[in-house]
Structures are given as C-alpha cells and as structure tokens.
Backbone as ProteinMPNN parsed JSONL, in Angstrom:
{"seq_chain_A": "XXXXXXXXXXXXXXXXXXXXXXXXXXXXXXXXXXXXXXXXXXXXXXXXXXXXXXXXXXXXXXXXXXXXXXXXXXXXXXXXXXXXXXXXXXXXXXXXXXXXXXXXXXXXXXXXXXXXXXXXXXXXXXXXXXXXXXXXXXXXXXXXXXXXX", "coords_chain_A": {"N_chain_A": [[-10.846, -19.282, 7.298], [-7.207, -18.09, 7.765], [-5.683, -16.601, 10.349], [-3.55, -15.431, 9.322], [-4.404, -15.438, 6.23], [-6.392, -13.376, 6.609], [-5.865, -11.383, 7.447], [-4.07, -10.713, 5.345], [-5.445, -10.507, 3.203], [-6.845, -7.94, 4.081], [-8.83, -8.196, 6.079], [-10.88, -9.534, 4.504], [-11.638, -7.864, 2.047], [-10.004, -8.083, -0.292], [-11.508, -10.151, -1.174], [-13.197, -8.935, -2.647], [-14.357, -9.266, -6.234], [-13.709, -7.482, -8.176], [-11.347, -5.013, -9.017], [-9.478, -5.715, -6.644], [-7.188, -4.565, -5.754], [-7.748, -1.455, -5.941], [-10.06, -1.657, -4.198], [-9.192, -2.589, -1.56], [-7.029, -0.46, -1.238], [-8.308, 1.653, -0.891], [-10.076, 0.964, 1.153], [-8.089, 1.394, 2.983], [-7.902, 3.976, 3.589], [-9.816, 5.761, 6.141], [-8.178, 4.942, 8.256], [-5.899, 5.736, 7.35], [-6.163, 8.664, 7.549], [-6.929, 8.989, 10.469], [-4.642, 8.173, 11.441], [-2.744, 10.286, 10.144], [-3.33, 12.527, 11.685], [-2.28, 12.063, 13.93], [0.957, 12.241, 15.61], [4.056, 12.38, 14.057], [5.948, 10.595, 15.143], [4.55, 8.211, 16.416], [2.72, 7.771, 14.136], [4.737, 6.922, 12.087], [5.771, 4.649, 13.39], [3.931, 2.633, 13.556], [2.567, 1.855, 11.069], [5.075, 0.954, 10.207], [5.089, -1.333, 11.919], [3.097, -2.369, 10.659], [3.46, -2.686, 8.059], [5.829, -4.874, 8.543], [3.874, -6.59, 9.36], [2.667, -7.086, 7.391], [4.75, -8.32, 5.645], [4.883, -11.016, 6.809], [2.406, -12.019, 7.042], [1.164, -11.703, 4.545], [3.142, -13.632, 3.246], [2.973, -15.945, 4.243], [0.11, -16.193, 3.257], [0.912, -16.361, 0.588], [2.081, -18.955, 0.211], [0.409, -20.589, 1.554], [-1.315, -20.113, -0.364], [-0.337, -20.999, -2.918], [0.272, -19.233, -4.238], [2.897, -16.125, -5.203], [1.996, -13.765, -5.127], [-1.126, -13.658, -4.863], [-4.126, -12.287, -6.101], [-5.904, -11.418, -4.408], [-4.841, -10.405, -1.891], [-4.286, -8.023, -0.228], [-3.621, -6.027, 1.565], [-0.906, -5.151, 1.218], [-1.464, -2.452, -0.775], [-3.299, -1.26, 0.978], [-1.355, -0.704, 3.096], [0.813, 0.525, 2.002], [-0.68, 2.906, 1.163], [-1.179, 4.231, 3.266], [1.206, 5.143, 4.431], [1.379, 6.9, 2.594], [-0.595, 8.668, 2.872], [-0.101, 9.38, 5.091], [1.776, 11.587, 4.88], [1.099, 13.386, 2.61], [-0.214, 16.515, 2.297], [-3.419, 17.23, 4.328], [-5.462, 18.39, 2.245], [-8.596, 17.673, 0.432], [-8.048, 17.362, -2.407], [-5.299, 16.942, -2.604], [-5.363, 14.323, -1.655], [-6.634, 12.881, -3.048], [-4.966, 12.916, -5.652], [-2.793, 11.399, -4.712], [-3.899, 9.24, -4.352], [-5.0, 8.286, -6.909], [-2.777, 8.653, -8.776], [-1.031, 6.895, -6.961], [-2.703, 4.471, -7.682], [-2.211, 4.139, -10.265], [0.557, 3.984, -10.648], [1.364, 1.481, -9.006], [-0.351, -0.117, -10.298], [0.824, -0.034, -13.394], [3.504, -0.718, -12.777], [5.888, 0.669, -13.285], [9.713, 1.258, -14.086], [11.338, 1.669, -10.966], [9.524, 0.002, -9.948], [8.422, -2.096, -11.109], [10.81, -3.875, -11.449], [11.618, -4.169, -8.872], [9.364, -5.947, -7.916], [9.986, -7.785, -9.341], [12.565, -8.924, -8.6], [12.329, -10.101, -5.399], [10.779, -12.43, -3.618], [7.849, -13.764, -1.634], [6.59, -12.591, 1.778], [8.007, -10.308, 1.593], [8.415, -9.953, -0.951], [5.997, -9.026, -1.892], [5.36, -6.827, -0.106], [7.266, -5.113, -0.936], [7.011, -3.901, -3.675], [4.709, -2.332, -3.43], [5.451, -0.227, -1.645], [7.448, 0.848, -2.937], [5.715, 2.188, -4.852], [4.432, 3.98, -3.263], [6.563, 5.384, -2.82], [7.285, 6.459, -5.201], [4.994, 7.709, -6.133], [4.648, 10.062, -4.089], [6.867, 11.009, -4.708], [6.411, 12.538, -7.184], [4.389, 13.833, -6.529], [5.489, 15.87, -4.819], [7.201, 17.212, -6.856], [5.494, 18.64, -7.915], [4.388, 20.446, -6.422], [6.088, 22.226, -5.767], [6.056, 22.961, -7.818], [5.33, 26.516, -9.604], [1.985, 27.772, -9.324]], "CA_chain_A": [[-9.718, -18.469, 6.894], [-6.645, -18.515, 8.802], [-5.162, -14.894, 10.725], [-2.586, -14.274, 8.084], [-4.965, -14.799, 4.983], [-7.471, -12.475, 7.04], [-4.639, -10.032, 7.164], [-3.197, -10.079, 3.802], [-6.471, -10.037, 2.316], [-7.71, -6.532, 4.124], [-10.189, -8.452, 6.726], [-11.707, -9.529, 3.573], [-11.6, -6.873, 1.282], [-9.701, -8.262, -1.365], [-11.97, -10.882, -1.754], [-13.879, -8.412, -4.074], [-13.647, -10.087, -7.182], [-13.294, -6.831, -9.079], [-10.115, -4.293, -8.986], [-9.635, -5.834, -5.251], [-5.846, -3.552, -4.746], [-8.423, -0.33, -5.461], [-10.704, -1.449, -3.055], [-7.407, -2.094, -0.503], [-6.418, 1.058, -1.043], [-9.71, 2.565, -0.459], [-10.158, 0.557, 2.578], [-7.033, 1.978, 4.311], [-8.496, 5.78, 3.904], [-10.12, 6.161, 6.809], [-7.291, 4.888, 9.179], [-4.665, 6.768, 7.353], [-7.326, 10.482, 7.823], [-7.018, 8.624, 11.875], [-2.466, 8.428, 11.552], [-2.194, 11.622, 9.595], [-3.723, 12.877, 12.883], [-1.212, 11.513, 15.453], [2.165, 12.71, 15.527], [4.176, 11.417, 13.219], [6.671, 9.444, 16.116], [3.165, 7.579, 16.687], [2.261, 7.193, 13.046], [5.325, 6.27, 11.372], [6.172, 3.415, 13.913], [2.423, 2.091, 13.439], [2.742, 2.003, 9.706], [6.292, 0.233, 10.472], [4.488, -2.92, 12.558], [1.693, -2.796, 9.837], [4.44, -3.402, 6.866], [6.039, -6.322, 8.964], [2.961, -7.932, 9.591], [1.976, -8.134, 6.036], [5.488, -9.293, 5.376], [4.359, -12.201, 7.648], [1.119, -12.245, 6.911], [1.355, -12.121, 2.699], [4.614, -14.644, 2.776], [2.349, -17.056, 4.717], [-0.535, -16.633, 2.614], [1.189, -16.846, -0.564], [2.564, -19.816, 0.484], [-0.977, -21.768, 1.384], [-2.366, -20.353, -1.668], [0.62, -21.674, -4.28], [0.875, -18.272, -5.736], [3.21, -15.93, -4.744], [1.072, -12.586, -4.798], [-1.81, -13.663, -5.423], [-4.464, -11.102, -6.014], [-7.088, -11.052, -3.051], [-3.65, -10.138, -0.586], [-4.478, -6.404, -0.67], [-2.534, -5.811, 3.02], [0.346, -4.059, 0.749], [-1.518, -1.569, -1.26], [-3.005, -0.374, 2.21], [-0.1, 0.019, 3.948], [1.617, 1.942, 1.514], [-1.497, 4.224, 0.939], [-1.28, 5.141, 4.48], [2.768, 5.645, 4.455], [1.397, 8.203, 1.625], [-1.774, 9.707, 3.731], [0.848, 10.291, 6.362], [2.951, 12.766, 4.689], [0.752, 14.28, 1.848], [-1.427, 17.565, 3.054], [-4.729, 16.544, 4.403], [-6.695, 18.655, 2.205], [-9.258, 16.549, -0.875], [-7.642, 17.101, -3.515], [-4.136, 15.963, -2.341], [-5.275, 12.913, -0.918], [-7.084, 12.374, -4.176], [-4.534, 12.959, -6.519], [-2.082, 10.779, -4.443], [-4.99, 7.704, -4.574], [-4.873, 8.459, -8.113], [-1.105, 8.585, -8.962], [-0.493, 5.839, -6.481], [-3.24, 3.233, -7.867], [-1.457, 4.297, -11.66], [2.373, 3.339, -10.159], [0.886, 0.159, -8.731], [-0.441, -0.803, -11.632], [1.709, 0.193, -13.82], [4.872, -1.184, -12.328], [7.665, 1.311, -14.183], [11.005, 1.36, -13.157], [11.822, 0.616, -10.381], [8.846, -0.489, -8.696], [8.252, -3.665, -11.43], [11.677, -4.338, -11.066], [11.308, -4.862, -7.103], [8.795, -6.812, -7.986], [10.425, -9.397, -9.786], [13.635, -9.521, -7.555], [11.928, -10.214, -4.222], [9.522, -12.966, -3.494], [7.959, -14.168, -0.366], [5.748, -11.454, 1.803], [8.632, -9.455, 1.346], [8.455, -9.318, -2.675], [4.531, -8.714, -2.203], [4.708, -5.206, 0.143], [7.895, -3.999, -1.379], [6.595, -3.239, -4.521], [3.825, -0.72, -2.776], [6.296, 0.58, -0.839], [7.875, 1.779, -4.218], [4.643, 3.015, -5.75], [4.427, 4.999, -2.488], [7.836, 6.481, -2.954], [7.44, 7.153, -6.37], [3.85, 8.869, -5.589], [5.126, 10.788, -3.01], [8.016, 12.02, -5.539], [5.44, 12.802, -8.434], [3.633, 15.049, -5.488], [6.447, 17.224, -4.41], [7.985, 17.836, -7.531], [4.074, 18.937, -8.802], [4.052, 20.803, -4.923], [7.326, 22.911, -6.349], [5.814, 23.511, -9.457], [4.493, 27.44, -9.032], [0.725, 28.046, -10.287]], "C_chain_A": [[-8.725, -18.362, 8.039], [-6.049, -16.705, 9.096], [-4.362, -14.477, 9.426], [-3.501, -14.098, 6.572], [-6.062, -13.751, 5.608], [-6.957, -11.396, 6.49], [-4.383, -9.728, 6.044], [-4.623, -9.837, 3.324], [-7.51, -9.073, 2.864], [-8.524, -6.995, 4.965], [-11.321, -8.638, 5.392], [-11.937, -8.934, 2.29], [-10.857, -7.252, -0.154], [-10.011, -9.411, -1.963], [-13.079, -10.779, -2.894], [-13.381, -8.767, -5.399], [-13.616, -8.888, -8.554], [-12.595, -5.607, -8.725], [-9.828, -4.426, -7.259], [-7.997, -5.04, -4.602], [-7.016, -2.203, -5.217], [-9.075, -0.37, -4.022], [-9.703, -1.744, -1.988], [-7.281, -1.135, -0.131], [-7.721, 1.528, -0.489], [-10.166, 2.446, 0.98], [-9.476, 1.523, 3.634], [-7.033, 3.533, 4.456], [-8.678, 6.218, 5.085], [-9.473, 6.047, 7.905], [-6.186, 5.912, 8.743], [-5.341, 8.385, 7.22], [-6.976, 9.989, 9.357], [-4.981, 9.337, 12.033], [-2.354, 9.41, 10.851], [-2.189, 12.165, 10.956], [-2.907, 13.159, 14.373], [-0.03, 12.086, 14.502], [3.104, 11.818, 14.911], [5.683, 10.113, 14.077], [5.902, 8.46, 16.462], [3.127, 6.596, 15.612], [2.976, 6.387, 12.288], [5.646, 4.801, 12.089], [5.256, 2.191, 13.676], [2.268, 1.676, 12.454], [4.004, 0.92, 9.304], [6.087, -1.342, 10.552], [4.012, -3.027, 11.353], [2.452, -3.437, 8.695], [4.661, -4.366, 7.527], [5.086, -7.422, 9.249], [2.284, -8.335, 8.475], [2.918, -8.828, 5.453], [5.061, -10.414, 6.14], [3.198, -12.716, 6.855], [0.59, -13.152, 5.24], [2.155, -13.129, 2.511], [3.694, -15.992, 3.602], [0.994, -17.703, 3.471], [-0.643, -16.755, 1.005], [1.583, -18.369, -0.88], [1.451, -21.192, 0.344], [-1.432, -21.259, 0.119], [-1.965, -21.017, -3.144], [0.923, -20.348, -5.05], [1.445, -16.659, -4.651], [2.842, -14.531, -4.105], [-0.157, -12.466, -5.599], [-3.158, -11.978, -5.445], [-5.71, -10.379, -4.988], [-6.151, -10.445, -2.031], [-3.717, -8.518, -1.415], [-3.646, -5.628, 0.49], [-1.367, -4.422, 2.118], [-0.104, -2.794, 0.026], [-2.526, -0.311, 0.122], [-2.244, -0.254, 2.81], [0.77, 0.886, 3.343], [0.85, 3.154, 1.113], [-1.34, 4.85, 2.111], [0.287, 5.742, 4.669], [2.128, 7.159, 3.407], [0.338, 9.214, 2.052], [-0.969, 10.765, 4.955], [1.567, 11.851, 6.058], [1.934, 13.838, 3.253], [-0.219, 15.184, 2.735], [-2.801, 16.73, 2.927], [-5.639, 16.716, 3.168], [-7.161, 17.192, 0.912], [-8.547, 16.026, -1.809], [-6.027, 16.646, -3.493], [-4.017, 14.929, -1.661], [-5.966, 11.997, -2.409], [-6.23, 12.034, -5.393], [-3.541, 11.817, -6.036], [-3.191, 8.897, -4.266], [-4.474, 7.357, -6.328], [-3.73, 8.103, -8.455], [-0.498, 6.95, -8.018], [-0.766, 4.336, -7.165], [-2.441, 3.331, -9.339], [0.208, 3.786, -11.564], [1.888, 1.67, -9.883], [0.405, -1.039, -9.937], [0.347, -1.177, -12.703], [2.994, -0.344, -13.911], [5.842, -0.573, -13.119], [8.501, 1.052, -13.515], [11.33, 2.166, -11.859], [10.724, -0.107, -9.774], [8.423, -2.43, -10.139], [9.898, -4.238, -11.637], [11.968, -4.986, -9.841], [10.687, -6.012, -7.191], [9.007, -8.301, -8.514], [11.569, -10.148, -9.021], [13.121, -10.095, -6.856], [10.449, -11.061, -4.197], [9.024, -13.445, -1.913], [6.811, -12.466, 0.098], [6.596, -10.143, 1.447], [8.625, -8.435, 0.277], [6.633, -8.502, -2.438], [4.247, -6.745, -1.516], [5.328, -4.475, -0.354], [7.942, -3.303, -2.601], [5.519, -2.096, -4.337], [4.374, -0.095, -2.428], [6.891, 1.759, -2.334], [7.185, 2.049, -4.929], [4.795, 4.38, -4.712], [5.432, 5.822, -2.678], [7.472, 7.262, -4.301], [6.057, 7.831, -6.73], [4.036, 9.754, -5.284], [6.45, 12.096, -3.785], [7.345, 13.041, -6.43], [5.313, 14.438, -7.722], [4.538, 15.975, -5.137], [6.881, 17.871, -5.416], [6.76, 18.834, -8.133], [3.736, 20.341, -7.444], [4.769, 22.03, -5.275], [6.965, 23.831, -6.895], [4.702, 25.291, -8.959], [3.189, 27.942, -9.862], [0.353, 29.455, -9.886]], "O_chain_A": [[-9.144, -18.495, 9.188], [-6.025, -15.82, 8.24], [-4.512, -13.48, 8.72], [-3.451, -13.084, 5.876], [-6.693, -13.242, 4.681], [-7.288, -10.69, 5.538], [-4.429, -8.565, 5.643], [-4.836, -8.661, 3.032], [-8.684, -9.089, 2.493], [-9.479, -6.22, 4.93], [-12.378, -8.012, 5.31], [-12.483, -9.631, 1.433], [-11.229, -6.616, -1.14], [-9.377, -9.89, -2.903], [-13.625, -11.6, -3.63], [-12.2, -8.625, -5.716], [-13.521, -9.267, -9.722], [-13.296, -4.929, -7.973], [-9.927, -3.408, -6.574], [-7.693, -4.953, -3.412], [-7.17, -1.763, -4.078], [-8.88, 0.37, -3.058], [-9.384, -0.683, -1.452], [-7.351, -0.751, 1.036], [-7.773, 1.705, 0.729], [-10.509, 3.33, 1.765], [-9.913, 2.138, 4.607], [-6.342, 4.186, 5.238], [-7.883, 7.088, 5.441], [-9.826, 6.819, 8.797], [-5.66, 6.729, 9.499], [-4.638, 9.206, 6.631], [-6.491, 11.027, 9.808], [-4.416, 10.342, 12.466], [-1.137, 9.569, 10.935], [-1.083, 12.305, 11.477], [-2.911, 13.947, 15.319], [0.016, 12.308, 13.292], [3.052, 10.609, 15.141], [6.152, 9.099, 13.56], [6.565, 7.542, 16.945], [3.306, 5.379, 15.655], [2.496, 5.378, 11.772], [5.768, 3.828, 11.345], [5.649, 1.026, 13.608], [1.57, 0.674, 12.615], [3.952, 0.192, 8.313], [6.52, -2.249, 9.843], [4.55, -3.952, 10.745], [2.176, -4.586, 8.35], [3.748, -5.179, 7.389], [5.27, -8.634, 9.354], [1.589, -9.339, 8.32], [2.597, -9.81, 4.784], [4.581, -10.959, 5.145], [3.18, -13.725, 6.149], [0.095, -14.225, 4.894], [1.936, -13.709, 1.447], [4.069, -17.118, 3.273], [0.826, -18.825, 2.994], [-1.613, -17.057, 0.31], [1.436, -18.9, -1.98], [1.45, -22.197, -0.368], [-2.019, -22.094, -0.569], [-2.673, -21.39, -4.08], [1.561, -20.249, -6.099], [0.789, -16.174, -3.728], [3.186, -14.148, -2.986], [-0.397, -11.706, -6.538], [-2.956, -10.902, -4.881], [-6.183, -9.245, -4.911], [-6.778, -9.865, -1.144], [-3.401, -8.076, -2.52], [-3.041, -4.6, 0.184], [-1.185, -3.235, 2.391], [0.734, -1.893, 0.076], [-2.47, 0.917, 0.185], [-2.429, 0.798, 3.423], [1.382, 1.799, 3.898], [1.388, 4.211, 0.787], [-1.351, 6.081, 2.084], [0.4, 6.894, 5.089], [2.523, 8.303, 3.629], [0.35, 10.388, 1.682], [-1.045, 11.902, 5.42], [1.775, 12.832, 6.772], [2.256, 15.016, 3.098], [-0.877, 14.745, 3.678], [-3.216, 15.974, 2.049], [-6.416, 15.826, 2.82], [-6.501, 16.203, 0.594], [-8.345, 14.85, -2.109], [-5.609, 15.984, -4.443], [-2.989, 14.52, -1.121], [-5.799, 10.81, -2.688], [-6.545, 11.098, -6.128], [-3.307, 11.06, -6.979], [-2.825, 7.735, -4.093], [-3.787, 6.431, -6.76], [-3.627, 6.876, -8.435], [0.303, 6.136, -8.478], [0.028, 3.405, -7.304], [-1.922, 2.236, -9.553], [0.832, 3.267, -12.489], [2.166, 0.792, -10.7], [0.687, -2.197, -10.247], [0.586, -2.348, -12.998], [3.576, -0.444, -14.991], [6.671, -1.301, -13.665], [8.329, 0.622, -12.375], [11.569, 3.371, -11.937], [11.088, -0.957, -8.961], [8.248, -3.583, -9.747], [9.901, -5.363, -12.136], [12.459, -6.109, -9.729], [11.163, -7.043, -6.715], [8.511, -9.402, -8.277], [11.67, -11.355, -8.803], [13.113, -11.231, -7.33], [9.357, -10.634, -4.572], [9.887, -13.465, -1.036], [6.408, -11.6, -0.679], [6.057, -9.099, 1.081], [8.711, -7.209, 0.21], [6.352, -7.418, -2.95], [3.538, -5.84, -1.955], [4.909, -3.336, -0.56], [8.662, -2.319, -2.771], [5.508, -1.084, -5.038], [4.06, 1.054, -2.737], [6.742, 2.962, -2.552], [7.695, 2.292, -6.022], [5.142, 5.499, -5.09], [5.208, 7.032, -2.71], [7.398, 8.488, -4.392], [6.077, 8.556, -7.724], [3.694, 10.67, -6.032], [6.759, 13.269, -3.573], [7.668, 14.229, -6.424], [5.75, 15.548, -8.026], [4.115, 17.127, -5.226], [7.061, 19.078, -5.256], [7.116, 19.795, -8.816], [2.818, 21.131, -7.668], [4.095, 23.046, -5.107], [7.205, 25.034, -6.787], [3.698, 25.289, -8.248], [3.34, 28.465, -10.966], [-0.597, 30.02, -10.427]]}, "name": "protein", "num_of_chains": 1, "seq": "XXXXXXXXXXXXXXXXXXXXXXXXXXXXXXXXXXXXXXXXXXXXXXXXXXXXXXXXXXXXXXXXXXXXXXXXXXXXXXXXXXXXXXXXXXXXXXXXXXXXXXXXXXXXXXXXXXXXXXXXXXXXXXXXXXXXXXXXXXXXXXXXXXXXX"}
C-alpha cells in the first residue's frame, strides 16, 4: 500500500468491508476527545493540515484506484468528525447525537452537501462533501442547543 492510500483509507480502517465511513468516523473519536482538549489555536490548525493531507492523499488515491471516491478512502469522514468533536460540548450525549446526525448528512447527501459532491472531484471533491455534513451537523446542534427544554 502506498502512504497516500494508507492515509485516505484511515491506516486501514476503511478496508472494513462493511459501513467502512462509520467505522472512519468511529476511528477518529478518540483523537478528536485528545483536540477537543487543546486549545482551540492548536486544534483548529491540526484539523486544517489533516484536511489538506487527505486532499492529497484521497486525490492520489482516487486516481491509482480509477474511481474517484472510492469507498475504503474514509480520511474525510474523520476529519470532519473531529472539526465537529472540536466545537460540540464534550459531554456523551452531544458527541453522540453529533456521530449520529453527522453519519445521517453523510449519507444522506441533502442539499447542499450532495451537491458539493457532484461539483468537485479530485481529493478535493472527496473531503468537501464531509466538510458540509460537518457544517450542516454542527447547524442541526445549535439550533436543537437554542431550543429551551
């Protein structure tokens, strides 16, 4: 395996041959519980590299594999789980509900995030559709954050 398919595909991880962007996501838990941690001048820059190197990483190994996101390249649905570990409250159940809500956007692809997805190909097209699950996670959560129980 060569560094960038290592990379895009999670150190492996999305060579699980069943729901391999859950297990992704699941993977990148315990680093983004590590970058919640650090200050977020630390975390967000860290999170920053980590997107550019799966643009690299994914646009390489879409490339050797013939397909343009294929589905073992899991790199993007951890990096935008941790963009979303960063900023939601630590406690369970809002790290849970934002797993939840995130892996349902991802899937899903509504507007805008399967729109991204079809514009943009290359590693580019592959993280910036997480990126816009994460946003539109992240929106879900505040407006639900608002809401007074």
């Amino acid at each position: 395996m060569t560094p960038a398919r290592i990379i895009a595909t999670s150190f492996g991880v999305g060579l699980i041959p069943v729901a391999p962007g859950t297990f992704g996501t699941l993977a990148a838990w315990p680093l983004g519980w590590w970058l919640s941690s650090l200050d977020p001048l630390v975390s967000f820059p860290v999170i920053a590299v980590l997107f550019f190197l799966g643009v690299w990483a994914c646009g390489v190994t879409g490339r050797e594999l013939g397909v343009h996101d294929h589905g073992s390249m899991v790199w993007d649905e951890g990096v935008a789980f941790l963009l979303i570990l960063a900023v939601v409250p630590g406690e369970w159940s809002w790290q849970l509900a934002a797993f939840v809500l995130f892996r349902a956007f991802d899937i899903a692809k509504p507007p805008p995030i399967g729109w991204l997805e079809s514009r943009f190909r290359g590693g580019f097209g592959v993280m910036v559709d997480d990126l816009a699950a994460a946003g539109c996670t992240l929106l879900v959560l505040a407006l639900i954050r608002r809401i007074p129980l």
